[in-house]
N, C-alpha and C positions, 0 to 999 in steps of 0.2 A: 197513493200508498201511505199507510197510517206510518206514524216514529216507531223506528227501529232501534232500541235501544241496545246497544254493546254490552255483554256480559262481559266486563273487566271494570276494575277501578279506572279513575281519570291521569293517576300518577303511572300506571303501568301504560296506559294508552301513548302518553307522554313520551316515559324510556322507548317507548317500544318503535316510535315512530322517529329516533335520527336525525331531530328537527334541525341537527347543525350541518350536516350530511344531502345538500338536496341531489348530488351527482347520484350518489345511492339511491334516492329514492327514484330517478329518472330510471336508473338500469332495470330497479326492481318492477316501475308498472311497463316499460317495453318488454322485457320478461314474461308478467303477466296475460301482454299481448301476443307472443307466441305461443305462452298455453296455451290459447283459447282460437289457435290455431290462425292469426295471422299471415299474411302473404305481404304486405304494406304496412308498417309503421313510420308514422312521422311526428319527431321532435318539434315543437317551434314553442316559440316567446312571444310575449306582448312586451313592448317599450315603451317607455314613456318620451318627452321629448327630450329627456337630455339622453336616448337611446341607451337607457338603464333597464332590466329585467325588471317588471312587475309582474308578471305570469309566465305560466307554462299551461301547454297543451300538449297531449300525448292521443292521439286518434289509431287506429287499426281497425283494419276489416277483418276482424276476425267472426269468430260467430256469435259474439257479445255473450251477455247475460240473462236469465230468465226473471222474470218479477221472484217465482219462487227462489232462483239461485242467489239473488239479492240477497232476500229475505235471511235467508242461512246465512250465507257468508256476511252479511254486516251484523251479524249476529253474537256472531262464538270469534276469541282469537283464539287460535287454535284449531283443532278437529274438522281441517281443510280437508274437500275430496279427493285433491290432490296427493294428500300423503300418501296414498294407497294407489294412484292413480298414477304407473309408470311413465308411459305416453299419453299424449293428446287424442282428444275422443275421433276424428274425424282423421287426423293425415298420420297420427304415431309417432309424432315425435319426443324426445324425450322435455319431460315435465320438470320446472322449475322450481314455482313458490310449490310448498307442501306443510307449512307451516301458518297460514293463515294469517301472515304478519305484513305482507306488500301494500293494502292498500293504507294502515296505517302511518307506514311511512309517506305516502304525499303529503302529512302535516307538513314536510320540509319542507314542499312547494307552496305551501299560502294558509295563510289563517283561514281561508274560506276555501272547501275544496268541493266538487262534484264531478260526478259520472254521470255522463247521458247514455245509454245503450238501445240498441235491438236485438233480439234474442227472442228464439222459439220460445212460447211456455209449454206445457205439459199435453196439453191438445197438437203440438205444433202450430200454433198461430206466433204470427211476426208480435211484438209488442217491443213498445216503446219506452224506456222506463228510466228515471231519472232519481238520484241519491245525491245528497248533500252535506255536509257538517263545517261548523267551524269550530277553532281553538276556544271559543267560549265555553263549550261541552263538549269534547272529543268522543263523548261516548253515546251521544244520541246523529243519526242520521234519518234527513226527515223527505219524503220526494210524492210526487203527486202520484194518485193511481195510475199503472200501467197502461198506454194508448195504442190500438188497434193501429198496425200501419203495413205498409206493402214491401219495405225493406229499401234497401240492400241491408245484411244484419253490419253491425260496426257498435265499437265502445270511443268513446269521448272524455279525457280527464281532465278538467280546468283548475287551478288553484292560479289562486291570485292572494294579494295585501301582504305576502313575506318579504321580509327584509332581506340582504344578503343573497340573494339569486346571482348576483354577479359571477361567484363560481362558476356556471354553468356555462359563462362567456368566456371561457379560455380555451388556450390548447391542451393543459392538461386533462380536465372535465371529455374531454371527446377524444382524449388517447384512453382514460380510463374505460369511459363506457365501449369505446370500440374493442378493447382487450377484453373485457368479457364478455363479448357474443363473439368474439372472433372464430370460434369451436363452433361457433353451432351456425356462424353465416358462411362458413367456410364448405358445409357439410352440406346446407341446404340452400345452394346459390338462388333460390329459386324466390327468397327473401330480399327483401330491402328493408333497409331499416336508415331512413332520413334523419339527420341531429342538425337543426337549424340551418335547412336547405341542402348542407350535403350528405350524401352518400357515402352511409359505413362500408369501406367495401376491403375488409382486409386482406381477402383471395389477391389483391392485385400488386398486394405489399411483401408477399412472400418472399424470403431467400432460400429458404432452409425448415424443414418442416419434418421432426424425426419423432418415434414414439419408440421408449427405453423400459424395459423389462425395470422393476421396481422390488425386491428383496428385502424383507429385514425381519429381525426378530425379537420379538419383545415378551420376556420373562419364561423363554424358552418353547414359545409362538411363534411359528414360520407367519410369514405375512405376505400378499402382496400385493402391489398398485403397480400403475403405468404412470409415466412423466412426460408428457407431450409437449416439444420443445420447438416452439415458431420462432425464427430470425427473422428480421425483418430486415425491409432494403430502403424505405424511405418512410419509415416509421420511427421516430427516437425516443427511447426510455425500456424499461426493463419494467418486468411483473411478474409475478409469484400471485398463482391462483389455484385456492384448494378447491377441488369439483367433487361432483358424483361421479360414479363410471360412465355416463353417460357425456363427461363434458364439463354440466352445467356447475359455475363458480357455486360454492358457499360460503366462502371464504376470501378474504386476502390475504399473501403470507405474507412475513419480511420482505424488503427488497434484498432480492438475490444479487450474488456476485456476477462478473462476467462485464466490467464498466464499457471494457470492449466490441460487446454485443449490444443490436438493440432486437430483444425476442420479450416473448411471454413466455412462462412456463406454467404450462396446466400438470396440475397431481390428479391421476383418476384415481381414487376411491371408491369402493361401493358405500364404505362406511362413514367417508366423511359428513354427509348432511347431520348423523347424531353428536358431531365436533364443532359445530358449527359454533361462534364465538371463542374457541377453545384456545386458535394457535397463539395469543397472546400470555397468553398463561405460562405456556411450554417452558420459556428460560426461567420460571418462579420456581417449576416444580422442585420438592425436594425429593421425591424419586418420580423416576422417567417414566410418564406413560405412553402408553402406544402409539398415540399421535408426536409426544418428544424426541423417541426413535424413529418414527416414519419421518421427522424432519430432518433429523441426522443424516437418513437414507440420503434425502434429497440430497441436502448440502454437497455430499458424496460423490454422488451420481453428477451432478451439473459439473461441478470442478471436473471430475473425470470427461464430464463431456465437451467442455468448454478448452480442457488444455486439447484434446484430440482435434476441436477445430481449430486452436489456432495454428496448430502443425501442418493440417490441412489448407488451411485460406493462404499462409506465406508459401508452401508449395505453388499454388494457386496464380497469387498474385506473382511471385519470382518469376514465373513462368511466362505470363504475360508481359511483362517488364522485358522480359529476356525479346519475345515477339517482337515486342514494339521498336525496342533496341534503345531502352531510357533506363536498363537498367546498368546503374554504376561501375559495375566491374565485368571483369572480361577476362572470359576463360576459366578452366577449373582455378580451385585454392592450390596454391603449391607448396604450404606452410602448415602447420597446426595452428599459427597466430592468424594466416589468412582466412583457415575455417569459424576460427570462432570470431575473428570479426564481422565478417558474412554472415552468420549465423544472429549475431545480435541486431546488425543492419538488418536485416529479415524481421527479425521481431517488433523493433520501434519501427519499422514503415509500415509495417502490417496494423500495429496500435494506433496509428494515424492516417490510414489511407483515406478515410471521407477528406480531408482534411486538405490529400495532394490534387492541384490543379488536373484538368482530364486533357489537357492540350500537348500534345505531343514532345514539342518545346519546354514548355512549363516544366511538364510531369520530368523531362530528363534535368530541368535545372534541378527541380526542388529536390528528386534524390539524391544528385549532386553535392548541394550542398551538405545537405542531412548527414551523408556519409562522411565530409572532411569534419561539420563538427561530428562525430563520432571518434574520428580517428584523434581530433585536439583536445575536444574537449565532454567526454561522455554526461559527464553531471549535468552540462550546460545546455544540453540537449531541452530538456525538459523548461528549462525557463525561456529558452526561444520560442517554444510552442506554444509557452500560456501568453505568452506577449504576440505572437503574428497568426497563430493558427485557431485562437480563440477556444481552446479545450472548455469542455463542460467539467464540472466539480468530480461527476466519477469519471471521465474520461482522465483528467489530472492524476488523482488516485491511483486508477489502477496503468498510467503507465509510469507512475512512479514505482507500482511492485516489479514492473518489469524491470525495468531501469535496475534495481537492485538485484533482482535477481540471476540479469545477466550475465556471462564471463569477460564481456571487453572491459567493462569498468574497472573491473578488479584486476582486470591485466593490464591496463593499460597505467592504473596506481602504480604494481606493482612493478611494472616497466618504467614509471618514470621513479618510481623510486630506489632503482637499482641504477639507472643511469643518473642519478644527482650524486652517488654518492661514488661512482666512477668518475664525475667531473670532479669531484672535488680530491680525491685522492690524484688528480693531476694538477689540480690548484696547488692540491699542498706540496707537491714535488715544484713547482716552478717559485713556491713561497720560498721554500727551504735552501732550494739547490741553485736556482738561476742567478746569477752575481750581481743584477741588478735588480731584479725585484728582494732578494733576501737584504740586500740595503735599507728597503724600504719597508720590511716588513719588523714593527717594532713588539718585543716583548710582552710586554706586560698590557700595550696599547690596540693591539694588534691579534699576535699569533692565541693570546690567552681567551680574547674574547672570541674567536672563531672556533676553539676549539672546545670551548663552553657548550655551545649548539650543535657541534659533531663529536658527541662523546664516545660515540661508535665506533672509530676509528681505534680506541682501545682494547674494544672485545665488544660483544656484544650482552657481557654478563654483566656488564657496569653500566649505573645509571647516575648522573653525574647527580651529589648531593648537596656537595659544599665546590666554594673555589676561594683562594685568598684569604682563607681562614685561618686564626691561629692555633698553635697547639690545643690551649686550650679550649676553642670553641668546638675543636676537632671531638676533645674528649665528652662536650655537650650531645654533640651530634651520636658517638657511636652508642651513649647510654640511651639515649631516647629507640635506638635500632634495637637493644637490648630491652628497653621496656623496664629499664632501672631507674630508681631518684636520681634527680641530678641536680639538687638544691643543694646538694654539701661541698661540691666542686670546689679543691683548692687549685691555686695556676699551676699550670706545665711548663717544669724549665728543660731546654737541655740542657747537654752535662756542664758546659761553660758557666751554667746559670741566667742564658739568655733568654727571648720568647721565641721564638722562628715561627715564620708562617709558611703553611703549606700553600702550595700552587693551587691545584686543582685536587678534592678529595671526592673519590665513586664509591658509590657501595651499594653491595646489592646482600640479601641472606640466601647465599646457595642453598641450593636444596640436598644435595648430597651429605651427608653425616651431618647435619643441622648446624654447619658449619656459618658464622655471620663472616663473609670475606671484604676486605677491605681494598680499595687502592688508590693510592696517595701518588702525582703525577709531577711532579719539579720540571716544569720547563725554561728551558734555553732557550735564548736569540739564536738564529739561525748561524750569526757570525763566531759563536763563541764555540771553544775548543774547550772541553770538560777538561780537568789536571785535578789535583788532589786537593783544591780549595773546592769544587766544585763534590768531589765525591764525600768529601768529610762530613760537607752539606745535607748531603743527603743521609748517611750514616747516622747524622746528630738526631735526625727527627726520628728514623726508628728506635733510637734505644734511648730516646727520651720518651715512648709510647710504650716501649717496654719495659721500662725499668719503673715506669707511674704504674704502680697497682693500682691506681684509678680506672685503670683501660683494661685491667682484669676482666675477663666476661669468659664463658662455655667454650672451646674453640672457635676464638675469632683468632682469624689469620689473616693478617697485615704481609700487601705488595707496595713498597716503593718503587718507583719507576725517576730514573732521572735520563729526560729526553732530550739530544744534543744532534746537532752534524756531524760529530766528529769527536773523539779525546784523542789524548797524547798517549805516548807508549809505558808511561806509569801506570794509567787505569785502565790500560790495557790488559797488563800481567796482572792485574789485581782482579781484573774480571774473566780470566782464565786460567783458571786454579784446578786442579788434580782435583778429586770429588764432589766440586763443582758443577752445575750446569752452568750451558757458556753464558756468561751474560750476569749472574750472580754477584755483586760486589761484597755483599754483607747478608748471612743469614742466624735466627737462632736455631736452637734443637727442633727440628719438627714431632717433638715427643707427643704421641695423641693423649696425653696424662696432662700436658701443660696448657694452660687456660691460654697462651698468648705465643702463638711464635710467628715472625714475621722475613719476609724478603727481601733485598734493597737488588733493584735492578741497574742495570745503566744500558741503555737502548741506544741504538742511530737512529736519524728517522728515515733512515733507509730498511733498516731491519722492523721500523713499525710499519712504514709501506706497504713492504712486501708480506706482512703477516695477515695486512690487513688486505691488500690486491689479493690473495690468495683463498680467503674468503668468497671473493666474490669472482674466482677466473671461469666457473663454470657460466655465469650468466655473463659474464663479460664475453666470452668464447659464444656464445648464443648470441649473442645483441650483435657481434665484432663493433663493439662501441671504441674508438678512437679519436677524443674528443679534440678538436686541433686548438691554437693560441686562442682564437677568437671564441671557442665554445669555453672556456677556463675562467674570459674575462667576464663572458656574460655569465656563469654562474656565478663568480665572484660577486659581481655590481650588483645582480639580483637577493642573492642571500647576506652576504654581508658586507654591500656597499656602504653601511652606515659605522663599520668600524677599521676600512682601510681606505689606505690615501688614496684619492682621487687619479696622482700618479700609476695606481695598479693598473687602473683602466685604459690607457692609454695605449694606443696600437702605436705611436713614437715610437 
């Protein structure tokens, strides 16, 4: 046979040919070999002795190629008979290359490549006929005249002297090429197709095998495709492959969501083979073309289909669980907190079930456990599983979306964080009231720093700002809330002419009439009896805050709070006064005309208790949480073991 010289430049032969890509090139001439109407394809390698790839061979019995089809086809890229050519000439099946571009790509497989074949010529006689090229020239192909012979017909593709073949030896390279004929070997069992002695055989890998009506519309163009979605059962990884109607890939898409599955998904198209290169483009577009809405479609459709299975498979799985009798709980929910713990248990054993041992025993520990951490610790779930159960990177991922997205977590938060703050409003009753722990519990050392970190116990409108500040850093603080200078700040006296420091200063800017409200908190030892050194005290700091036109600002409105066990019957009747509210020591005009008017309180901390237990009786009433001595000590020693006496702890 004379040189056949390739109508293309040597740089287009180049691109066109994928040289970094040889997995694609494999698919593409096994491909080739089902055109041409194959029954038997087999993959194999040549190795050298440190058993590194130096070749590939691709063989099928198909009905080979004619000297004339040669001729043509190493001739033109492009204007393949393929294109036009739906099915296979001899059994109808559906047709893959139509672009003229497959044999090109074997450059992947070796600087040197050839095709041995037999194939009718145009008389119908058998001939023999042999095609060659290397990377020297990619665009001449040179092989001897065609040779008489008796058959059986078969094509032969060798490449050899490429680097990087190593590819081809892994597991991913043979999940790849088996997910794209898996449509077409699934459909025509009647096929083999060998990759390096084994057997593609995905029919045997099935779990799940459904095909989804495909809808969308682009620029006011009904559109549709079909999305054919294989699960697999001992097959791992996910794929996205855009085909013809027929099946055949032309494309790969993103990797799709779903970490919890392991399937392919085929798009039928009629129109995809003219998209072909296209879907990478899609997130550039600046307006959407039809293939960037038919991807949307997808996205759509698989999530849609993907939540419906996992609703399905923990049905499924509970079910069997329940059979076996390994599953965790027993009997209906009797709660709304039992349903949704159950519900989320369901979801992460279902996200990890490859994962649970199959042994009857096992299988009842490991849910077992699963479920107590759940019930102690939901976060923690997830880092035991990357440390014992060996998660994959999307398996991690996507049961971390679960993980978030489930209700235990956030109930189980929000349940412990309505009972921490039930223990502690009995801590703070046993600080204040019990004779001998309120011995022990010091002022300034003590009760101030505890309640630094439970500012909540005030309201929940306050956020603590300052503590142990003085007046005047007080007046730093409230100009910066205001968003006023405060380089000109002269000192705040009271009326005596002294500095005083406030206790503890909150503040938050209600939202109500744009009001910036303030509260300023004077605590007592627990032992100390309020009398009129004590309320004077508190008196001074307000109308030294109000009498400073420095603390002038839009409706701010200043709460004193002076908090005590107990006063005498002086500030008693002082704080129960005829137009008063009860509890009021000292107030100014609340004229809404006046930039500054303020409260002075005097509190028990029995009356802040109970404002504050009362807040919280509905979930208290819920939990029936009744925290006994030893629950009190352990949140104590837990939260602020570092700023009370060692004596608190003590069951003595």
């Amino acid at each position: 046979m004379p040189r056949i010289t390739l109508s293309a430049g040597e740089d287009l032969v180049q691109r066109l040919s994928f040289e970094s890509d040889p997995v694609r090139a494999v698919i593409e001439l096994v491909w080739n070999s089902l055109d041409a109407d194959a029954d038997h394809v087999e993959v194999s390698f040549e190795r050298n002795e440190a058993d590194g790839i130096v070749g590939v061979k691709v063989r099928d019995d198909g009905h080979g190629m004619s000297p004339e089809r040669i001729e043509r086809d190493f001739h033109w890229v492009g204007n393949s008979w393929k294109r036009y050519a739906k099915t296979s000439e001899s059994k109808g099946r559906p047709m893959h290359g139509r672009f003229g571009q497959g044999r090109l790509r074997a450059f992947a497989l070796g600087t040197n490549i050839q095709w041995t074949t037999v194939g009718r010529d145009t008389e119908g006689k058998l001939k023999e006929s042999s095609i060659a090229s290397s990377v020297d020239n990619r665009t001449d192909f040179f092989g001897p005249e065609a040779q008489d012979v008796e058959g059986p017909t078969f094509t032969e593709f060798r490449g050899e002297g490429r680097y990087g073949l190593g590819k081809l030896d892994s597991d991913e390279a043979s999940l790849k090429i088996g997910l794209a004929l898996a449509p077409h070997l699934i459909k025509y069992p009647a096929i083999e197709v060998k990759y390096d002695g084994n057997l593609i055989d995905p029919a045997q890998s099935i779990e799940h095998d459904e095909t989804l009506d495909l809808d969308w519309t682009h620029n006011g163009t009904p559109h549709q495709a079909k999305v054919r979605i294989i699960e697999w059962a001992n097959i791992t990884g996910r794929a996205l492959l855009l085909c013809d109607e027929a099946g055949v890939p032309v494309d790969d898409g993103p990797i799709p969501k779903g970490a919890d599955f392991n399937y392919a998904a085929y798009v039928l198209w009629k129109d995809m083979p003219d998209y072909e290169g296209q879907v990478l483009l899609v997130h550039m577009e600046q307006e959407q073309s039809v293939l960037g809405a038919l991807m949307d479609a997808v996205d759509t459709k698989l999530a849609e289909y993907f939540e419906a299975r996992r609703s399905e498979r923990r049905r499924e799985l509970v079910e069997t669980w329940k059979n076996n009798q390994t599953y965790p709980y027993r009997g209906p929910a009797e709660t709304d907190e039992e349903q949704i713990e159950r519900a989320t248990f369901d979801v992460v054993a279902t996200a990890v079930r490859r994962h649970i041992p199959k042994g009857k025993t096992q299988e009842r520990l490991t849910l077992g456990l699963l479920k107590d951490t759940l019930q102690r610790n939901p976060e923690g779930v997830k880092t035991l599983l990357d440390q014992y159960a060996g998660l994959s990177t999307a398996e991690d991922e996507e049961l971390q979306r679960l993980l978030e997205r489930t209700p235990l977590s956030r109930l189980i938060r929000a349940t412990t964080h309505v009972t921490d703050r039930l223990d502690f409003l009995s801590a703070l009753r046993h600080m204040v009231f019990d004779p001998e722990a309120k011995g022990l519990v010091k002022e300034r050392d003590n009760l101030h720093k505890i309640l630094e970190r439970e500012s909540w116990v005030f309201g929940e409108q306050f956020n603590m700002m300052s503590s142990e500040i003085g007046l005047t850093k007080a007046l730093l603080q409230h100009l910066r809330i205001l968003g006023r200078d405060s380089n000109t700040v002269t000192p705040v006296t009271k009326p005596d002419g002294t500095q005083g420091r406030l206790d503890m200063m909150f503040s938050v800017v209600a939202k109500e009439q744009d009001r910036n409200r303030h509260l300023v908190v004077e605590l007592k030892a627990p032992h100390v009896v309020a009398s009129a050194k004590e309320a004077t005290q508190i008196k001074d700091y307000a109308r030294a805050i109000v009498e400073d036109a420095q603390f002038a600002g839009t409706h701010t409105v200043w709460d004193f709070m002076l908090v005590v066990n107990d006063y005498n019957d002086g500030v008693r009747r002082d704080i129960n006064q005829r137009g008063r509210d009860r509890g009021i020591l000292d107030e100014s005009e609340l004229d809404p005309d006046s930039p500054v008017s303020y409260r002075v309180w005097v509190r028990r901390w029995s009356e802040v208790l109970e404002a504050a237990d009362k807040r919280l009786l509905y979930y208290k009433d819920g939990l029936a949480h009744d925290p006994s001595l030893e629950d009190i000590r352990r949140y104590l020693k837990e939260h602020h073991g570092d700023v009370l006496p060692p004596e608190m702890f003590s069951a003595d």
